[in-house]
Structure formats: structure tokens, C-alpha cells
PyMOL Python script that loads the backbone (N, CA, C, O; Angstrom):
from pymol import cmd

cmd.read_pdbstr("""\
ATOM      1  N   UNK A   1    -154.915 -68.430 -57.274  1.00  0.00           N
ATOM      2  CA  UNK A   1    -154.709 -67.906 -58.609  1.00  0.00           C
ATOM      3  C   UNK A   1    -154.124 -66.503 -58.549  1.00  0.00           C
ATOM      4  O   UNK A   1    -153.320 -66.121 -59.399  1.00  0.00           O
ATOM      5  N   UNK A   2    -154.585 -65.636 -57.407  1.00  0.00           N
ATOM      6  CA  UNK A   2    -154.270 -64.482 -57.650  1.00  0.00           C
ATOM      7  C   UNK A   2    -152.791 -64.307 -56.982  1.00  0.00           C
ATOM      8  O   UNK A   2    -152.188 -63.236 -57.048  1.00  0.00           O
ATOM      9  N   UNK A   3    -152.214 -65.575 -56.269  1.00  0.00           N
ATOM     10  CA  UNK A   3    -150.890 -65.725 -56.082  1.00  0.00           C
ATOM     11  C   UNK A   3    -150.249 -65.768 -57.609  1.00  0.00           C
ATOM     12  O   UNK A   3    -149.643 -64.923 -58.267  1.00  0.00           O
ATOM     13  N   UNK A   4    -150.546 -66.765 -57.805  1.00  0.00           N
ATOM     14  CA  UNK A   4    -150.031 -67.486 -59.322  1.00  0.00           C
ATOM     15  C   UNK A   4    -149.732 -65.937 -60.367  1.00  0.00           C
ATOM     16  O   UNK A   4    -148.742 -65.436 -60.899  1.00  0.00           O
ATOM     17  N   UNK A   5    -150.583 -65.737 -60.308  1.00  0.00           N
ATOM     18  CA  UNK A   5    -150.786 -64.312 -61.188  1.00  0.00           C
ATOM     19  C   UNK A   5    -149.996 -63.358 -61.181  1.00  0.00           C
ATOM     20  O   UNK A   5    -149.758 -62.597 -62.118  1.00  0.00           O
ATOM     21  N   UNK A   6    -149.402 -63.349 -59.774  1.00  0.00           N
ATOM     22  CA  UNK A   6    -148.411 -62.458 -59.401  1.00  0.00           C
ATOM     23  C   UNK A   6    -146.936 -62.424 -59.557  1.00  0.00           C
ATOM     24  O   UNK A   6    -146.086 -61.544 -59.424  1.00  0.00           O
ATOM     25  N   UNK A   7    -146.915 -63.929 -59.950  1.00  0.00           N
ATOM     26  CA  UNK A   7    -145.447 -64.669 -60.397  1.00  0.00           C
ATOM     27  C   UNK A   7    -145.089 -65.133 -58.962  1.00  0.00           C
ATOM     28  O   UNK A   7    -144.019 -64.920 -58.392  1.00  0.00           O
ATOM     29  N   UNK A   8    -146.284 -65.877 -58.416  1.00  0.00           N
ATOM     30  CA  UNK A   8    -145.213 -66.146 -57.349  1.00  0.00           C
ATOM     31  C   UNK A   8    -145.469 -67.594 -57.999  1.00  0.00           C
ATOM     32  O   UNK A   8    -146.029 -68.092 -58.976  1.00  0.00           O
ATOM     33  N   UNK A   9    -144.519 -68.069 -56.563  1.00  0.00           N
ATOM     34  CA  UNK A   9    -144.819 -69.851 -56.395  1.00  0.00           C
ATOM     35  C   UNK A   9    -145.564 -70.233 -54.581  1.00  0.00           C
ATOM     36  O   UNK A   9    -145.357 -69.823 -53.439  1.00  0.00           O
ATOM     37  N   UNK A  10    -146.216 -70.948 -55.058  1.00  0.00           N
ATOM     38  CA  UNK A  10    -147.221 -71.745 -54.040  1.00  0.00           C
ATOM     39  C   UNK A  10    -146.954 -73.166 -53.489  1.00  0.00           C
ATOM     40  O   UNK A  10    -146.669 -74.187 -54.115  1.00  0.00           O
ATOM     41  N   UNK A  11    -147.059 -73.044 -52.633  1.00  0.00           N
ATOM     42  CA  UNK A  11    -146.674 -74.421 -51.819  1.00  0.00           C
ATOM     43  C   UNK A  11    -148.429 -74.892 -51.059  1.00  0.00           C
ATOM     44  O   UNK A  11    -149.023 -74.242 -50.199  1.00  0.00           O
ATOM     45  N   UNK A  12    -148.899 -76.178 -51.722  1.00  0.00           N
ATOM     46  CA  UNK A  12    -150.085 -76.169 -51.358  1.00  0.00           C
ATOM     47  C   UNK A  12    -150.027 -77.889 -50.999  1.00  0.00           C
ATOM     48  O   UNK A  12    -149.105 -78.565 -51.455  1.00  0.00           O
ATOM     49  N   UNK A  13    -151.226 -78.571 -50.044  1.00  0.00           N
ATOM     50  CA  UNK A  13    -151.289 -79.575 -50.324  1.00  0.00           C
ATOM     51  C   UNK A  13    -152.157 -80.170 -51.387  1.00  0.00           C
ATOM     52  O   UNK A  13    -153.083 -79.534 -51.888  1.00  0.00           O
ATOM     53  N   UNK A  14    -151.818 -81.525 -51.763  1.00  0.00           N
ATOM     54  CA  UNK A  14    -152.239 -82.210 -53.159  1.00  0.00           C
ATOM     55  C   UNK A  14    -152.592 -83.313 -53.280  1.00  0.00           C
ATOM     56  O   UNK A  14    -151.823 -84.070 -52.687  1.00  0.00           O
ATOM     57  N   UNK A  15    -153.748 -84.034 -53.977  1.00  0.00           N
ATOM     58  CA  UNK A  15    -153.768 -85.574 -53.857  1.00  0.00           C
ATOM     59  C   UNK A  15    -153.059 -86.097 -54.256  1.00  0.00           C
ATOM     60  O   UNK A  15    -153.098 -87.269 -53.880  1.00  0.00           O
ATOM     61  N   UNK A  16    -151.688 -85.704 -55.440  1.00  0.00           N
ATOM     62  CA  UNK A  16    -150.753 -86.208 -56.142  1.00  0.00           C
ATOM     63  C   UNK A  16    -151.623 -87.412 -56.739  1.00  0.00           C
ATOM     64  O   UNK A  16    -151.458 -88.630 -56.677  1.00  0.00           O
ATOM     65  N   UNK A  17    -152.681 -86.568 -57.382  1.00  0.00           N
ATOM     66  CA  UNK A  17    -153.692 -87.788 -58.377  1.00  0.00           C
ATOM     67  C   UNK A  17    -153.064 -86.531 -59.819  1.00  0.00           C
ATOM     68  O   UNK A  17    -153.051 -85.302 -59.755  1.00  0.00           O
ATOM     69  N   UNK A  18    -152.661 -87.332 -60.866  1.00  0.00           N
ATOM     70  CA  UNK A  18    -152.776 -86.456 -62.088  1.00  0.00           C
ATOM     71  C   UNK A  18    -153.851 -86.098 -63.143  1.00  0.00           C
ATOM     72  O   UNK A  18    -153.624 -85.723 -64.294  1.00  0.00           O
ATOM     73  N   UNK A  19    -154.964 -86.261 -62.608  1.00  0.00           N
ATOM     74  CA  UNK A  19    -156.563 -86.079 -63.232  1.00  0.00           C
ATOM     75  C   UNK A  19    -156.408 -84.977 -62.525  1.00  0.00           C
ATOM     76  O   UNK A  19    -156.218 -84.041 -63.302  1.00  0.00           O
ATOM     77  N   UNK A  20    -156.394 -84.535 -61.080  1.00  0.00           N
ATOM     78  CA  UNK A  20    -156.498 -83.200 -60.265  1.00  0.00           C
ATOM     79  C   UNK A  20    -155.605 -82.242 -60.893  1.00  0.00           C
ATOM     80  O   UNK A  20    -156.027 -81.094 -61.036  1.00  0.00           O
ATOM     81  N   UNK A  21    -154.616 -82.492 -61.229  1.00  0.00           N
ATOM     82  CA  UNK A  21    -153.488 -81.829 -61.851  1.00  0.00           C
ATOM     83  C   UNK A  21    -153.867 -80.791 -63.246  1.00  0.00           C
ATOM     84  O   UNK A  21    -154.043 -79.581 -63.387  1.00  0.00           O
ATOM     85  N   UNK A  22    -153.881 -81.944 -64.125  1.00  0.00           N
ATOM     86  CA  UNK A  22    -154.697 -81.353 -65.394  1.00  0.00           C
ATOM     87  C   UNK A  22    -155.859 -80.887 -65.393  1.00  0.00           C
ATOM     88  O   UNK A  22    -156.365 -80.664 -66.493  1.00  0.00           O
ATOM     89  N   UNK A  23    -156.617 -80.603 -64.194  1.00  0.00           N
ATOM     90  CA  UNK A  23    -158.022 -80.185 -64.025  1.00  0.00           C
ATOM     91  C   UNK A  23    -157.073 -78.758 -63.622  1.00  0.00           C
ATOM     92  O   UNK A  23    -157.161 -77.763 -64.341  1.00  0.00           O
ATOM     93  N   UNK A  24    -156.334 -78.771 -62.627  1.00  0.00           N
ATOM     94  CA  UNK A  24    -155.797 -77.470 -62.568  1.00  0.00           C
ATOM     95  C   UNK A  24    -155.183 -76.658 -63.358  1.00  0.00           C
ATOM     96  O   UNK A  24    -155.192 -75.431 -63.252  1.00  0.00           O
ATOM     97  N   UNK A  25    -154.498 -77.438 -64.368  1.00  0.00           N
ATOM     98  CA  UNK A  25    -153.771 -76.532 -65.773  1.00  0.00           C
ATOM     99  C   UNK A  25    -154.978 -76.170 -66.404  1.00  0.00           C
ATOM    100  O   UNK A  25    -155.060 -74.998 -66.774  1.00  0.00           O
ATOM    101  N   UNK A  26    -155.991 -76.969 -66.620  1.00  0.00           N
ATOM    102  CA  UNK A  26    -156.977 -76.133 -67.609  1.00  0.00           C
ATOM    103  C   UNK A  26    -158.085 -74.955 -67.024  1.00  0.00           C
ATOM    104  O   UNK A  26    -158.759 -74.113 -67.616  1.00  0.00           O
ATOM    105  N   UNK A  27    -157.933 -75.325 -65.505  1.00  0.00           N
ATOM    106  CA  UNK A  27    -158.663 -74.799 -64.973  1.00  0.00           C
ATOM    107  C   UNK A  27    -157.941 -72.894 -65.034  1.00  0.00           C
ATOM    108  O   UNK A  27    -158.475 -71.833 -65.357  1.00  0.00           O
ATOM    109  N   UNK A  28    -156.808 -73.177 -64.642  1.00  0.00           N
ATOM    110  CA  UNK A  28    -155.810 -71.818 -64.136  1.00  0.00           C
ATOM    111  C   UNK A  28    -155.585 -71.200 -65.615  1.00  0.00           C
ATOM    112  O   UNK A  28    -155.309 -70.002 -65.684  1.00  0.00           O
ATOM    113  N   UNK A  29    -155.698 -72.015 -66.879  1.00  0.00           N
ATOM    114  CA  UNK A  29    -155.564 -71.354 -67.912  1.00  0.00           C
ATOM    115  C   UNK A  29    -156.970 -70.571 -68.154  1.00  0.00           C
ATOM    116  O   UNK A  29    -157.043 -69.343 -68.124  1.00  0.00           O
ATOM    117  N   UNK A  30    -157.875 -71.273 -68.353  1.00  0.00           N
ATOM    118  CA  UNK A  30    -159.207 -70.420 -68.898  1.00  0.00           C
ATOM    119  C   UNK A  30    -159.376 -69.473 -67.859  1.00  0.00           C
ATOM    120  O   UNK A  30    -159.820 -68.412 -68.296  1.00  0.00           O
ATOM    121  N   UNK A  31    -159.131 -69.482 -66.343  1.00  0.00           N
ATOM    122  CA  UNK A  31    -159.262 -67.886 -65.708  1.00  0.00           C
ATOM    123  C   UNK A  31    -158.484 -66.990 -65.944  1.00  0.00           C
ATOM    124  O   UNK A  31    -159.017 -65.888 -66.079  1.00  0.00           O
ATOM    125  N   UNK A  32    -157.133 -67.041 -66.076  1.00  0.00           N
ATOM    126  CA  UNK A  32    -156.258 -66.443 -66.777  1.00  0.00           C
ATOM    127  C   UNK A  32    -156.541 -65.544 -68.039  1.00  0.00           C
ATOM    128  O   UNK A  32    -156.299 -64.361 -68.282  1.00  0.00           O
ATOM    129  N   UNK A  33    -157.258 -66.741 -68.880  1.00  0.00           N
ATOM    130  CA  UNK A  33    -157.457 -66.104 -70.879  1.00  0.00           C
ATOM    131  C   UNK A  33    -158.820 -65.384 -70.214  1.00  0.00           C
ATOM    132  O   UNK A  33    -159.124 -64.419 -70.915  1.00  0.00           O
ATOM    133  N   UNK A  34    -159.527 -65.514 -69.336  1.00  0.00           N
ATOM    134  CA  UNK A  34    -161.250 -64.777 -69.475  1.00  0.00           C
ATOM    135  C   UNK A  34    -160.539 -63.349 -68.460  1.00  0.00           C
ATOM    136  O   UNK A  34    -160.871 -62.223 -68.831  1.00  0.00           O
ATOM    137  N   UNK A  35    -159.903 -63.430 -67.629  1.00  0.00           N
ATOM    138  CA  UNK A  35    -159.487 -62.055 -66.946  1.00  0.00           C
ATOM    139  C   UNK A  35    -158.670 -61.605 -68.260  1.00  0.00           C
ATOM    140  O   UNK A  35    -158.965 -60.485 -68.675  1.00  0.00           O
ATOM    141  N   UNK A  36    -157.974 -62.105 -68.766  1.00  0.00           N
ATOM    142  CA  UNK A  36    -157.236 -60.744 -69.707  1.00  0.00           C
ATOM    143  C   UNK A  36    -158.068 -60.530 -70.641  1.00  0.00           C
ATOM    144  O   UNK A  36    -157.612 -59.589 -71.290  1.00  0.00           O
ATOM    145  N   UNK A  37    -159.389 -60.998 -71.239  1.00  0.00           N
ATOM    146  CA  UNK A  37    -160.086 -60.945 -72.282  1.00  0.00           C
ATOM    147  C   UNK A  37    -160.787 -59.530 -71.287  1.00  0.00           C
ATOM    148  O   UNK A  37    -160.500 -58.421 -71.737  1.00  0.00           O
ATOM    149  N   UNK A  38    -161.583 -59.555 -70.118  1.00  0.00           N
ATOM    150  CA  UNK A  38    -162.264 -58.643 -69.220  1.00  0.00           C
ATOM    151  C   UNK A  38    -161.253 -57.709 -68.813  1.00  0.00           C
ATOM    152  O   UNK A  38    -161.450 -57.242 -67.691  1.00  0.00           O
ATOM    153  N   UNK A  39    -160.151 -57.277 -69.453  1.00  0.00           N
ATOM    154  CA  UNK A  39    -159.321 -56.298 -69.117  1.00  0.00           C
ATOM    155  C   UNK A  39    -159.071 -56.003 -70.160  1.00  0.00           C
ATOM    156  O   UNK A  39    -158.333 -55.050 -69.910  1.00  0.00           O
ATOM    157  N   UNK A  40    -159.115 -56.098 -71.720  1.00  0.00           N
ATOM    158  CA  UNK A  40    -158.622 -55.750 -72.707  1.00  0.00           C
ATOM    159  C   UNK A  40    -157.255 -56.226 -73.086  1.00  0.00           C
ATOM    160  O   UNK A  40    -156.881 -55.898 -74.212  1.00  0.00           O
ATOM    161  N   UNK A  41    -156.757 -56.663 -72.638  1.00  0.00           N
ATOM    162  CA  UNK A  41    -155.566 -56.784 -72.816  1.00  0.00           C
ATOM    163  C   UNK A  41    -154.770 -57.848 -73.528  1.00  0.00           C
ATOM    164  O   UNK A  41    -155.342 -58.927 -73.684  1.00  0.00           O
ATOM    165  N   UNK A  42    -153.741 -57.739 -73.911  1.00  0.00           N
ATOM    166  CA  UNK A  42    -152.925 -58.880 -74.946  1.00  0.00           C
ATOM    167  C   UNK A  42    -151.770 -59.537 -74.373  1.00  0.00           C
ATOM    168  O   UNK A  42    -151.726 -60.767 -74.343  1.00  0.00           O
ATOM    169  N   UNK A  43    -150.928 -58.897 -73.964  1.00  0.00           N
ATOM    170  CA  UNK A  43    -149.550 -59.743 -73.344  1.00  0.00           C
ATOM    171  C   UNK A  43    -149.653 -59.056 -72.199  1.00  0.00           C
ATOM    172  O   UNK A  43    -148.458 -59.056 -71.903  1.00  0.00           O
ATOM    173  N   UNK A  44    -150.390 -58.232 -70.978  1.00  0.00           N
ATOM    174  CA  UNK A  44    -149.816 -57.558 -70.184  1.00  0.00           C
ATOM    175  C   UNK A  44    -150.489 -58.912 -68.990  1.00  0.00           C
ATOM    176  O   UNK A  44    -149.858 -59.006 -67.937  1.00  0.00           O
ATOM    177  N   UNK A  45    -151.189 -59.473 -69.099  1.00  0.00           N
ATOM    178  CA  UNK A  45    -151.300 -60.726 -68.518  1.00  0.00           C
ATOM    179  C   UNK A  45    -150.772 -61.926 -68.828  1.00  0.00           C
ATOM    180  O   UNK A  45    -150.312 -62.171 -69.943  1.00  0.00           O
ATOM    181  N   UNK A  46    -150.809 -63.024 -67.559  1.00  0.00           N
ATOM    182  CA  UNK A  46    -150.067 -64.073 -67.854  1.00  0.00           C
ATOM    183  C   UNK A  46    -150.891 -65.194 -68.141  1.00  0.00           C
ATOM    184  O   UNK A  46    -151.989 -65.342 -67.607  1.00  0.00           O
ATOM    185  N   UNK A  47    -150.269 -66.216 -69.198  1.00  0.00           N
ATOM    186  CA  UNK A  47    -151.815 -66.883 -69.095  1.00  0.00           C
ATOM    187  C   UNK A  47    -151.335 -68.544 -69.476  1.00  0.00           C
ATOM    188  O   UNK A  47    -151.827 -69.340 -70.277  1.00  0.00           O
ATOM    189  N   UNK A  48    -150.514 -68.635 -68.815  1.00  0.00           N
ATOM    190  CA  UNK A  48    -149.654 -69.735 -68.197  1.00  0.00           C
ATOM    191  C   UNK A  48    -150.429 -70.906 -67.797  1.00  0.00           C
ATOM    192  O   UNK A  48    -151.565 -70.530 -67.509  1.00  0.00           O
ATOM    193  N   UNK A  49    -150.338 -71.760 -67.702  1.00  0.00           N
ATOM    194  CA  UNK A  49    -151.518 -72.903 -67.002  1.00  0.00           C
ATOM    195  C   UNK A  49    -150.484 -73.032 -65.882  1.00  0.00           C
ATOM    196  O   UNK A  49    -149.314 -72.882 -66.233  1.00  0.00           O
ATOM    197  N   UNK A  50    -150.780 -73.348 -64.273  1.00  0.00           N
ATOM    198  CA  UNK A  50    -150.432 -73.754 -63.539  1.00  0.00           C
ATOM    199  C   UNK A  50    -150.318 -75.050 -63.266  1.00  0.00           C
ATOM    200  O   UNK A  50    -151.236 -75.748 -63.698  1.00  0.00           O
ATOM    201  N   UNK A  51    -149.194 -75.754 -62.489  1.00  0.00           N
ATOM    202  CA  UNK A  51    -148.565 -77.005 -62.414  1.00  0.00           C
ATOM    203  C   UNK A  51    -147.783 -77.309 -61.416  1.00  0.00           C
ATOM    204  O   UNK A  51    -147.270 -76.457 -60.691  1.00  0.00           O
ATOM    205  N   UNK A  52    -147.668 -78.199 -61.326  1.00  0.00           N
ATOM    206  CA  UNK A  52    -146.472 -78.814 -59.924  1.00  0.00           C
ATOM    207  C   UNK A  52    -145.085 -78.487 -60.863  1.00  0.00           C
ATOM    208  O   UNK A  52    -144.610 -78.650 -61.987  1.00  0.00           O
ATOM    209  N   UNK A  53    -144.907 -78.108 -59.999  1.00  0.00           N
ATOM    210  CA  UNK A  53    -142.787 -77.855 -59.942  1.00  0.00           C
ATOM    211  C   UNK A  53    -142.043 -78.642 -59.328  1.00  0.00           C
ATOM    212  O   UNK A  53    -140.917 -78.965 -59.706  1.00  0.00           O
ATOM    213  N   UNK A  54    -142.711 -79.108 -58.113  1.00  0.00           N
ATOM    214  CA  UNK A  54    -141.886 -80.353 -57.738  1.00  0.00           C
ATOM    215  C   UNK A  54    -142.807 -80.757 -56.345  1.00  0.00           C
ATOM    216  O   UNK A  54    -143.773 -80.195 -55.830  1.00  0.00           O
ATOM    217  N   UNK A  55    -141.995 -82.083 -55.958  1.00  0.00           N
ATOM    218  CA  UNK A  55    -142.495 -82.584 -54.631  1.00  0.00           C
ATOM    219  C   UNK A  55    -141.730 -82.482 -54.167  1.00  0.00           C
ATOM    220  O   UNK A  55    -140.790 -82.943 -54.813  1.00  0.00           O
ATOM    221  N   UNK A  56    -141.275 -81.849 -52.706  1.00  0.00           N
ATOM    222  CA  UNK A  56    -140.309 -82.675 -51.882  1.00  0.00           C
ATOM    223  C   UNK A  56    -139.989 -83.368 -51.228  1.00  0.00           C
ATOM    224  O   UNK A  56    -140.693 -83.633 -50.253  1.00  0.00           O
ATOM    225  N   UNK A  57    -138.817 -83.984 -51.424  1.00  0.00           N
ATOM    226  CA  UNK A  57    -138.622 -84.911 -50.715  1.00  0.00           C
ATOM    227  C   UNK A  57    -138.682 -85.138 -49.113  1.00  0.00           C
ATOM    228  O   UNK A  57    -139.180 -86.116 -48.555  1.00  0.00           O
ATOM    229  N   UNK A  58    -138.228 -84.313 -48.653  1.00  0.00           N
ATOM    230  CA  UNK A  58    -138.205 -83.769 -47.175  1.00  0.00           C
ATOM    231  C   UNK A  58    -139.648 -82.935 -46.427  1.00  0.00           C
ATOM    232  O   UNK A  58    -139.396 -81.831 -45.944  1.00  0.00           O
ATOM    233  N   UNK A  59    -140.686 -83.288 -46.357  1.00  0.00           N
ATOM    234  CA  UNK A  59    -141.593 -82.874 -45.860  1.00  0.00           C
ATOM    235  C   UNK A  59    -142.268 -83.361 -44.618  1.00  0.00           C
ATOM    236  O   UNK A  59    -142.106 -84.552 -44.351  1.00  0.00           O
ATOM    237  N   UNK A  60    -143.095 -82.536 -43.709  1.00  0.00           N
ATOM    238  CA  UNK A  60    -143.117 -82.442 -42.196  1.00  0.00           C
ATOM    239  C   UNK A  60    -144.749 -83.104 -42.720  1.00  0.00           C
ATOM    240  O   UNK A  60    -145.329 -82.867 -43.779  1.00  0.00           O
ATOM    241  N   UNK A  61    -145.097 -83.778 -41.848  1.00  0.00           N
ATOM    242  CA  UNK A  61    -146.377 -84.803 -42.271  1.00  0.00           C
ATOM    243  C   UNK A  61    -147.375 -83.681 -42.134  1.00  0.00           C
ATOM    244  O   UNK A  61    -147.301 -82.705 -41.388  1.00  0.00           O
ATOM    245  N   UNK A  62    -148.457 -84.046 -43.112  1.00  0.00           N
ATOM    246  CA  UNK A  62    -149.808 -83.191 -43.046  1.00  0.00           C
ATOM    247  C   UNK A  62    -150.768 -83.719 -41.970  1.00  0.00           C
ATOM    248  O   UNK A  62    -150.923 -84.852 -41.513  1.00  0.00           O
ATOM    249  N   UNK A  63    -151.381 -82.509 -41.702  1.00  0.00           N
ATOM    250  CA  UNK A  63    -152.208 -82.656 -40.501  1.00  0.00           C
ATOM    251  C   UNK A  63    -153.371 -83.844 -40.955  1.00  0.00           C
ATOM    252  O   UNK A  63    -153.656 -84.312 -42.057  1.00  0.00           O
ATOM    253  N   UNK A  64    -153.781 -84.044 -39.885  1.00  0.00           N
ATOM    254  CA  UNK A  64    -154.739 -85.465 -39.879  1.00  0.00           C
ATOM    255  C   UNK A  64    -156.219 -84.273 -40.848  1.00  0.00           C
ATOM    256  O   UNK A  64    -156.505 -83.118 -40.532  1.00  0.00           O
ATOM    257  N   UNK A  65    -156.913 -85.180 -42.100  1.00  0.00           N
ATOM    258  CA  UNK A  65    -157.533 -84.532 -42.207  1.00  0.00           C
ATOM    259  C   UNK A  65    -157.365 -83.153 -43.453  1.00  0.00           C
ATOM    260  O   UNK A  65    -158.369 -82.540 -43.817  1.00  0.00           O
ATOM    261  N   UNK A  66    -156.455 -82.936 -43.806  1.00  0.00           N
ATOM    262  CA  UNK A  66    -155.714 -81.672 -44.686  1.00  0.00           C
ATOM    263  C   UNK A  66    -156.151 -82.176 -46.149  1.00  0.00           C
ATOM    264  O   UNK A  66    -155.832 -83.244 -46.672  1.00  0.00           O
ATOM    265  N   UNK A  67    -157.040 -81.050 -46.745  1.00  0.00           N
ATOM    266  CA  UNK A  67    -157.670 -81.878 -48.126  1.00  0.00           C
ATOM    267  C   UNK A  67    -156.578 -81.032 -49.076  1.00  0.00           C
ATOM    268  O   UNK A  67    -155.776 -80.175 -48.705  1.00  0.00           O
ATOM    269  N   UNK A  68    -156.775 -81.473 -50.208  1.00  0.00           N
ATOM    270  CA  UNK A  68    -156.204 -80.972 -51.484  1.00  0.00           C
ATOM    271  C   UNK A  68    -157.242 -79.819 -51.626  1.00  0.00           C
ATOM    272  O   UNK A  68    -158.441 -79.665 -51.391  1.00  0.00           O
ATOM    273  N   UNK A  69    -155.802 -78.790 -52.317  1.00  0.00           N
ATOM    274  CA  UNK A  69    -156.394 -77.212 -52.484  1.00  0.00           C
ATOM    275  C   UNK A  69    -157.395 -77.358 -53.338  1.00  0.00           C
ATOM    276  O   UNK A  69    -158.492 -76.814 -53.209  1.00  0.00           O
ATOM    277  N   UNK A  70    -156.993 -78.265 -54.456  1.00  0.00           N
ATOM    278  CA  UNK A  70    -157.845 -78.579 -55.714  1.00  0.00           C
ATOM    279  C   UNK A  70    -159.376 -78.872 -56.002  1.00  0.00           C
ATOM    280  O   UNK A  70    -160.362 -78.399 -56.568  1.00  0.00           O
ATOM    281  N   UNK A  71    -158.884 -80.106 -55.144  1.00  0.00           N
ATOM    282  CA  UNK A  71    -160.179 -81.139 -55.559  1.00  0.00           C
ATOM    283  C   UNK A  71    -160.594 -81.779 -54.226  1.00  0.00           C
ATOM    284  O   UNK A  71    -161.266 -82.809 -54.258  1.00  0.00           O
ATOM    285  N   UNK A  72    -160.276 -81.295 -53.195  1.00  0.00           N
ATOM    286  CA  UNK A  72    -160.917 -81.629 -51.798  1.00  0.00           C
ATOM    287  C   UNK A  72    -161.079 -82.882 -51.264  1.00  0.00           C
ATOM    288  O   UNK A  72    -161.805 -83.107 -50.296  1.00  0.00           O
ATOM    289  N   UNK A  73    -160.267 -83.921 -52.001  1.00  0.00           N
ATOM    290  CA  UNK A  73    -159.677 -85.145 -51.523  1.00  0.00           C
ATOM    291  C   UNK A  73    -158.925 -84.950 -50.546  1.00  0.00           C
ATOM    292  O   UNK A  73    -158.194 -83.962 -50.479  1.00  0.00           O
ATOM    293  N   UNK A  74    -158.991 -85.927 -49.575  1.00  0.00           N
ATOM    294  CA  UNK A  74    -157.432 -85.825 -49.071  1.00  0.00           C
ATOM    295  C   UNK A  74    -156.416 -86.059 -49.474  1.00  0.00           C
ATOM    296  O   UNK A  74    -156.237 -86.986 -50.264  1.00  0.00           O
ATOM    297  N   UNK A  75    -155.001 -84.911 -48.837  1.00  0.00           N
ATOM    298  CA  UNK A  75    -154.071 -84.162 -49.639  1.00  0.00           C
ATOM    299  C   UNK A  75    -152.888 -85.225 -48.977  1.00  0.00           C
ATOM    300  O   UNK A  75    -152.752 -85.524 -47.790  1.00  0.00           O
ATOM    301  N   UNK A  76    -152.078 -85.692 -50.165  1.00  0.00           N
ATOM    302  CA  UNK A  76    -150.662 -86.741 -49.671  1.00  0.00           C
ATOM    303  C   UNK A  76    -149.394 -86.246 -49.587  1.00  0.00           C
ATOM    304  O   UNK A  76    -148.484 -86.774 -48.947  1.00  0.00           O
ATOM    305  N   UNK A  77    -149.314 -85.179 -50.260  1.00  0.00           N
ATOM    306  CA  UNK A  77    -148.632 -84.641 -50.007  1.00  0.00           C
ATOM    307  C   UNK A  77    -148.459 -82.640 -50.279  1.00  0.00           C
ATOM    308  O   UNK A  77    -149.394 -82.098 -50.868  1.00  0.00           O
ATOM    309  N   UNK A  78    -147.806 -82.159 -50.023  1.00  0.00           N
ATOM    310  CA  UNK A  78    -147.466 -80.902 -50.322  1.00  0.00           C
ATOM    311  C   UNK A  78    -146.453 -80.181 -51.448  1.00  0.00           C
ATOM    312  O   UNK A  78    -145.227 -80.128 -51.350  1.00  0.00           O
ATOM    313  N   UNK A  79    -147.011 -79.809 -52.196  1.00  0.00           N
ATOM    314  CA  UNK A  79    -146.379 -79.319 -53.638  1.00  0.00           C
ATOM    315  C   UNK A  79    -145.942 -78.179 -53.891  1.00  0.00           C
ATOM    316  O   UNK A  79    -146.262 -77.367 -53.024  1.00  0.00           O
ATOM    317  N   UNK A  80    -145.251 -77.704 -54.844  1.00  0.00           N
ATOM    318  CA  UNK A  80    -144.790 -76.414 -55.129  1.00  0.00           C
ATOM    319  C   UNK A  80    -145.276 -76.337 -56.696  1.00  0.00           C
ATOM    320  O   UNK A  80    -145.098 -77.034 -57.695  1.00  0.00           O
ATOM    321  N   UNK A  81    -146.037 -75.031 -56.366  1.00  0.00           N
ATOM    322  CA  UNK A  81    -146.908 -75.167 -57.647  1.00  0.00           C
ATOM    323  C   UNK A  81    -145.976 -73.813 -58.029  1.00  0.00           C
ATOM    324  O   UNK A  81    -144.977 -73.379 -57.455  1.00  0.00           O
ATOM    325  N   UNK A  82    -146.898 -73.165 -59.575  1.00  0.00           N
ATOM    326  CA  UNK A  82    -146.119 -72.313 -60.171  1.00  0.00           C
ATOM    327  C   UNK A  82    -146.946 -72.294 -61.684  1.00  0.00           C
ATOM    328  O   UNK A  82    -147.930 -73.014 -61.858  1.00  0.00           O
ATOM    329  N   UNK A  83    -146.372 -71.298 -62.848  1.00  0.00           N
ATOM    330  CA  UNK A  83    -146.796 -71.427 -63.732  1.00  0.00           C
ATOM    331  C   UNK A  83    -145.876 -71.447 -64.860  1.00  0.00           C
ATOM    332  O   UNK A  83    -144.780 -70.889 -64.800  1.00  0.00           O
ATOM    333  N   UNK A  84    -146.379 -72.207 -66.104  1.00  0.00           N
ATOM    334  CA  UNK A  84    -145.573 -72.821 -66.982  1.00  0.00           C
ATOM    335  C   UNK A  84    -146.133 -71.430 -68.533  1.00  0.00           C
ATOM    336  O   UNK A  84    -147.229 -71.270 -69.071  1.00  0.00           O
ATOM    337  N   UNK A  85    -144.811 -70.728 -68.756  1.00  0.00           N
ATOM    338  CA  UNK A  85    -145.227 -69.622 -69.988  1.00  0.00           C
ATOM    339  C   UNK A  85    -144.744 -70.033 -70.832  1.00  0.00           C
ATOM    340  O   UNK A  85    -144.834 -69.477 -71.927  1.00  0.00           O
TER     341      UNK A  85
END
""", "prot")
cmd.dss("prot")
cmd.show_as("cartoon", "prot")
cmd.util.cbc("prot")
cmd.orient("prot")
């Protein structure tokens, strides 16, 4: 998150289940809205829900064992996450 926050983008592995997904948009939004609420603040935070940006196509196999950042399933593939304003 505190990547996300920064405007970057993240490359993580994923179950590429979309229940994990939307657990992460709502999840990355309400920490988002409760840190800028605990900072005072109005627009100087971002409060974006985070999401996949894409899969690629071209990826080097995950290690035997490699869970999802998320939800601690094992991860199928590797994603490029990011946030949606």
C-alpha cells in the first residue's frame, strides 16, 4: 500500500481469482479514506482503490510454492497492480 500510495506500480503475484481482486479494491480504498481522515486532509491524499493493470503475457514461471500477496492462496500468476483515480 505504501508503494501504491506513492504512485507507483507493483508487480506482485496473484491467484487471478476475482473475489481476491475486489477484496483488494475495497480493501486499498478504506486504508486510503481512514489515513487521509488521520491526517486531516482532503485531496492531498490518494484514495484510489487498487487493481490489476494487466497480466502478462510473457512471464518467467513462479517459484514452486509462491502465494498470492493478497489472499495467501497460491499465486498463478504475476500482475501489475496500480491505482484507479
Amino acid at each position: 500500500m505504501d508503494a501504491l500510495g506513492g504512485r507507483n506500480l507493483c508487480m506482485a503475484p496473484w491467484c487471478d481469482v476475482q473475489a481476491c481482486e475486489v477484496e483488494v479494491k475495497d480493501r486499498s480504498k478504506e486504508e486510503s479514506l481512514a489515513l487521509m481522515l488521520e491526517k486531516n486532509e482532503e485531496e492531498a491524499m490518494l484514495t484510489g482503490s487498487a487493481k490489476t493493470l494487466c497480466i502478462p503475457f510473457e512471464q518467467k514461471p513462479l517459484a514452486e510454492g509462491t502465494k498470492c500477496f493478497a489472499c495467501g492462496k497460491d499465486a498463478k500468476v504475476t500482475a501489475l497492480w496500480g491505482r484507479s483515480y
